[in-house]
Each structure stands twice: as structure tokens, then as C-alpha cells.
N, C-alpha and C positions, 0 to 999 in steps of 0.2 A: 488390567484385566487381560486374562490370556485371549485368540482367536476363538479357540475353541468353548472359551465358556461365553464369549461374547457372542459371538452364532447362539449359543445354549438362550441366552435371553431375549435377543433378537426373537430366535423363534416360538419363544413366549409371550413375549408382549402382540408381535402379529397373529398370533392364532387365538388369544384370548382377548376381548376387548374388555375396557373398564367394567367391574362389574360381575364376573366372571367368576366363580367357586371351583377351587382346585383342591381337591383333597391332595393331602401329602402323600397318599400311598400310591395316586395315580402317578403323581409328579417322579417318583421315584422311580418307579416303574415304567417310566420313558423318558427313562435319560436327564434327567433333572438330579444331580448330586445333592444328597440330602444337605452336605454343611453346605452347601451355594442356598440354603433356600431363606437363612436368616439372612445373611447378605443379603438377598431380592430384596427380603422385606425391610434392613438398614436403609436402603438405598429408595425407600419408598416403591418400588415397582409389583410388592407385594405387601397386603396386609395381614395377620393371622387372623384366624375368626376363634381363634380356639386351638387345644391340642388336636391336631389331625387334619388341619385344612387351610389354605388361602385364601385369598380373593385378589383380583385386584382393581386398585381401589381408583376413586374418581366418582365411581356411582356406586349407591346403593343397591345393592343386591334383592333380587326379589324373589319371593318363593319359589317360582322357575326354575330362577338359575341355580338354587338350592337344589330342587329335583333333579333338575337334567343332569347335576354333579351326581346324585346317589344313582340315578336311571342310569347312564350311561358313561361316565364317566370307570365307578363303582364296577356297573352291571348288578347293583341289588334289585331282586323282584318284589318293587315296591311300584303301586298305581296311584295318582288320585282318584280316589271312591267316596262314596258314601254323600250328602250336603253336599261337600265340596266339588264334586263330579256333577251335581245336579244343576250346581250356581254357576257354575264356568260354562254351561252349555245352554244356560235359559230359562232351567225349569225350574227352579227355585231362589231366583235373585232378589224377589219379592217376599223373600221368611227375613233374613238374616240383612245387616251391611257390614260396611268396611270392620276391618281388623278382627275379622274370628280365622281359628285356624283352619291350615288345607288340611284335610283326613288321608296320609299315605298308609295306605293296605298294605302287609305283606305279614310274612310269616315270621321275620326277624326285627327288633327294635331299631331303630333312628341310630347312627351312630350318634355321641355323646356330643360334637361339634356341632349337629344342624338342630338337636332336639334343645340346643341351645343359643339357637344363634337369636340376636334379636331381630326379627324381620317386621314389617307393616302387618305381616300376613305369615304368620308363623306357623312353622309344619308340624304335623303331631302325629304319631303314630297310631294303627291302631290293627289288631290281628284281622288275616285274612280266614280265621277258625269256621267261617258262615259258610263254606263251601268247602266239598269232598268232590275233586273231579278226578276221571282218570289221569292216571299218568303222562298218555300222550297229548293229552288234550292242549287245542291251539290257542292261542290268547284271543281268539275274535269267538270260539267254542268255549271260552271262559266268560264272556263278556266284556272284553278287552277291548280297545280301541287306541288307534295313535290318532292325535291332534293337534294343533297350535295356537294357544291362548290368544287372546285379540291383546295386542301389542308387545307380543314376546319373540325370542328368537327363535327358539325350539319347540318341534316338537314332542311332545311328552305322553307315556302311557296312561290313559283314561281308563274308566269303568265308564261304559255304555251307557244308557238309561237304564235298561232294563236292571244291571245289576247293582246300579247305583241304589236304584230304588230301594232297593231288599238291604244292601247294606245301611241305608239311610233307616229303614222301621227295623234294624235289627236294634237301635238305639232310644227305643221307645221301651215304655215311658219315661226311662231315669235322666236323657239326655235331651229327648226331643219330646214332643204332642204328637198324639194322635191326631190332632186337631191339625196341624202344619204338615201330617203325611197326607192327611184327607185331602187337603188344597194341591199338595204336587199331584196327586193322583188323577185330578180330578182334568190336568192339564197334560195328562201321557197319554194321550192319544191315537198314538201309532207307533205303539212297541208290536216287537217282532216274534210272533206267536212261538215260533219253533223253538227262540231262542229264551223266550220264559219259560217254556216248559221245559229243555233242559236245565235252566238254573234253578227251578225250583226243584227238578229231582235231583241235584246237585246240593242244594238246599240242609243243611242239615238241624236249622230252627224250625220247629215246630209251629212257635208262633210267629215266627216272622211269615214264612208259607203260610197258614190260616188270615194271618193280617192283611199279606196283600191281595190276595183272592176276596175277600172280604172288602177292603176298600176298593176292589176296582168291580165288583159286583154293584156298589151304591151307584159306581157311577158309567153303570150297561155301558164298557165301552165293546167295542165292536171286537177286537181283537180278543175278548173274555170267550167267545163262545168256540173260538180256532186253538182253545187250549189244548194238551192231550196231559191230561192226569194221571193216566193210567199207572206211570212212573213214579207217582208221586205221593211221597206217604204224608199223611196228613194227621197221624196221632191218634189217640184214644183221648178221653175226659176233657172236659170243659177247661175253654182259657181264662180269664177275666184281665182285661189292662185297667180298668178302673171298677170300684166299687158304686154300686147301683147304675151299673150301665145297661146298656141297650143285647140282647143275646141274638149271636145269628146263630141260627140252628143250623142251616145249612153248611159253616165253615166253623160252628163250634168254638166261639169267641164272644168275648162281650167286650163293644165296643163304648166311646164315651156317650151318653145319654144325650150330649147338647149338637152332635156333630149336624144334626140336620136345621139348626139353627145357623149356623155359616152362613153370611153371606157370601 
């Protein structure tokens, strides 16, 4: 092996530890000769995960290091949102457990390597279509947040509560209960008024807008009355998520008939 390609691996194996997702197109794109990359992987210092990516091997890779590969690695503008934003931060560890997927939001599909990979915690796409924001708008004026998972190495782009929420009852009924958004709600306590009210006139479900106003009215929390609506279009005609359910006339929705049975 020449100097130069031994420096090349040197400073791959130092800068990546076991474990680690390297997309092929990053690896090229700094200096990484694409025919060295089979060699890496003859030589064991790399595994393939698929067309288009590495790893390297010794540990098991985990949804993170998947992410952090497409986040940053990529630079694709994909977030954990929706459940899986909710669960990593507390407010919904108590719906779901181990081995359901992480929800990555963005406007473009998973490449074919990670919407494939088998992980504990496998990553799934799903469109970020629920929100029309301006164009300059900042990721934390999106509802955006950066974080670092409890025992991970990276930090990774979240959906806030607030936004998580709205992505979470965008998946109602077909995916989730009304019944399981009623329980997180009931536990969001100290969402940031200015920052609902831009996402919901940001908002561009009907029902999902109607739903969460609706369940966060059952459960008078404080931050409901510092809303500003004004911005916020809320539809014509009646919604219905289940048949013979309960009607709020106020948000013009009908809710499940049993939800005040909860304990």
C-alpha cells in the first residue's frame, strides 16, 4: 500500500469510530478514491450497507448514526418529527416501545441504502407537506431544534414539541388514535405560545389545526388562552375522525365519544 493511500485510511479509521455510516458519495467527495473503497471493505475496515454507503464495522449501527449520515454528512433537509420527536424527548415513551420506526420529515425520500438498512430502530420517511413556511424562515421559526439523543454521539435536527405534535395528529386516524394524541396532549404543558401560533398558520391541515386546538381546549392548558388566531385559517364544514362521536362546535370537529373515559 502506497504512503498516500495509507494516510487516506489512517485518516478514516481515526475520524470515524466503529459503527459509523459513510455514504459513498460523501467518501468521494473528500478524497476517498472510489475503487480504494472495495479494497477498505476486502480488507475489513469497511462494511457495505447497500449500494451507496459504508459503515464501519465492529458495532452495530443505530438510527443516529444513520441520521447524522443523511443530516450531515449528505446535508439532506430531513428532522426527526412526528412520535418519534415526541419519544426521544419524553412526551410519548409511554404510547409505543422498542423497535418501531424513527419518522425522518423532509420534502425528498430516504435514499434507497438507509430506507433499507436493517437497524433495531429503523428509519422511515415521511413528507414534510403539513407546513407552508416563508422562504427565509429559520429552523428554530420552523419549529426546528438541534439535540443529542441520551447515549448517542451526535447531535441531530429535531421537531420541537410544538411541531412534533401537529406532525404526530397529522397521522390520525389511519396511523395513530385520537385516543394516544389525547394522552400526549394532556402532558404538553408548556408549549410556546408564539411559536404555535406561527405553526399553525403555517399549518396547512385543516384538520390537524381543528384537532389540536380541540384537544388542548379538553385540557385548559394555560398556554391555549396566549394563542393569536387571527392568522389562522380554520376551514368551513364539519370534520368527523370517527363516526358517532362527540362535536366541538367551537373547533368544528368531532371527536372519539370514549376520550373522556381515559384514565
Amino acid at each position: 500500500m502506497s504512503e498516500q493511500k495509507r494516510q487516506s485510511l489512517n485518516r478514516l479509521l481515526s475520524e470515524f469510530p466503529p459503527g459509523s455510516i459513510l455514504p459513498t458519495r460523501w467518501l468521494t467527495g473528500h478524497g476517498y478514491a472510489d475503487n480504494l473503497l472495495p479494497k477498505y471493505a476486502a480488507g475489513g475496515w469497511l462494511a457495505s450497507v447497500g449500494r451507496g454507503a459504508y459503515r464501519r464495522p465492529g458495532v452495530e449501527p443505530s438510527w443516529a448514526e444513520v441520521v447524522h449520515a443523511l443530516q450531515h454528512l449528505l446535508q439532506l433537509p430531513l428532522h426527526v418529527g412526528g412520535l418519534s420527536a415526541l419519544d426521544r424527548t419524553g412526551h410519548a415513551h409511554y404510547l409505543r416501545f422498542g423497535g418501531h420506526p424513527v419518522f425522518l420529515y423532509g420534502a425528498c425520500p430516504l435514499p434507497k441504502w438507509a430506507a433499507k438498512m436493517q437497524l433495531a430502530d429503523p428509519v422511515e420517511w415521511r413528507s414534510d407537506r403539513l407546513f407552508d413556511f416563508p422562504t427565509q424562515s429559520t429552523q428554530s421559526e420552523r419549529g426546528l431544534r438541534r439535540l443529542r439523543p441520551e447515549g448517542e454521539r451526535h447531535e441531530l435536527l429535531f421537531a420541537g414539541e410544538e411541531r412534533a405534535f401537529l406532525e404526530f395528529i397529522d397521522e390520525m386516524p389511519k396511523r395513530a388514535s385520537v385516543q394516544e394524541g389525547d394522552l400526549v396532549m394532556q402532558g404538553l404543558t408548556s408549549l410556546r405560545p408564539a411559536l404555535v401560533s406561527a405553526l399553525l398558520g403555517a399549518c396547512t391541515s385543516f384538520k390537524v389545526k381543528r384537532l389540536f386546538l380541540a384537544l388542548a381546549n379538553r385540557h385548559h392548558h394555560v398556554w391555549l388562552k396566549h394563542l393569536d388566531l387571527t392568522k389562522v385559517d380554520l376551514g368551513k364544514g364539519k370534520r368527523a375522525l370517527t363516526p358517532g362521536g362527540k362535536y366541538d362546535s367551537r373547533f368544528l370537529i368531532t371527536l372519539p365519544a370514549d376520550l373522556d373515559d381515559l384514565g
